[in-house]
C-alpha positions in Angstrom: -4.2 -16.5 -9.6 -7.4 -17.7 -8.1 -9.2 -17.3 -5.1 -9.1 -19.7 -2.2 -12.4 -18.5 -0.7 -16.2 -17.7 -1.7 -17.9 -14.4 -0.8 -20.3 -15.8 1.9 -23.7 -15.9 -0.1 -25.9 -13.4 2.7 -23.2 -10.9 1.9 -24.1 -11.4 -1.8 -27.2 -10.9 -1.5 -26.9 -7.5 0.9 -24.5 -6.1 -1.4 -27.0 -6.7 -4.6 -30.1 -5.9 -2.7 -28.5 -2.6 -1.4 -27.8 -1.7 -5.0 -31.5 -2.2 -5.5 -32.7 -0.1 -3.1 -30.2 2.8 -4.5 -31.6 2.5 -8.1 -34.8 2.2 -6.7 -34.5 5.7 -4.3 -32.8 7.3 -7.6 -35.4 6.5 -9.7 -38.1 7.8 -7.4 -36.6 10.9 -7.0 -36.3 11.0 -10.5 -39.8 10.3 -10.9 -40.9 13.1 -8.3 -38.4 15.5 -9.5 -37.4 15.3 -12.9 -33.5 15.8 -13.2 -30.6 14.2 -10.7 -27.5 15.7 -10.8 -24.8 13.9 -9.0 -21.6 15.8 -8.2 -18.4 14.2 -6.9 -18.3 14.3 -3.3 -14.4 14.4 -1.8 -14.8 11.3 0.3 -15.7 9.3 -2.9 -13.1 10.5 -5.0 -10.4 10.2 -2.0 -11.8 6.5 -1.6 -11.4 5.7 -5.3 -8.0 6.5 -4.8 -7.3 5.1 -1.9 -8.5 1.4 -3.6 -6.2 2.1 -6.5 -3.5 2.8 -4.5 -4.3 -0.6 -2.5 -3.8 -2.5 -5.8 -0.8 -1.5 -6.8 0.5 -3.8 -4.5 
């Protein structure tokens, strides 16, 4: 089963350069502070579930 349509190539690029800047921010608060520590925030886990729920279908 393939897809029938291509991910638009700007919304590529957002997606990737949004991870960028994430990694980036992470890595200078690493740099300023030492040590992250990221907890699990409810609206992440209750979205991981949601998408797994999605694709059981």
């Amino acid at each position: 089963m393939g897809l029938d349509y291509k991910i638009p190539s700007w919304l590529a690029v957002g997606i990737i350069s949004r991870d960028i800047v994430i990694l980036l921010g992470a890595l200078l608060v690493y740099l300023m502070v030492g040590k992250l520590k990221f907890l699990p925030h409810f609206f992440r886990k209750t979205n991981y579930y949601f998408f797994k729920w999605l694709q059981s279908y």
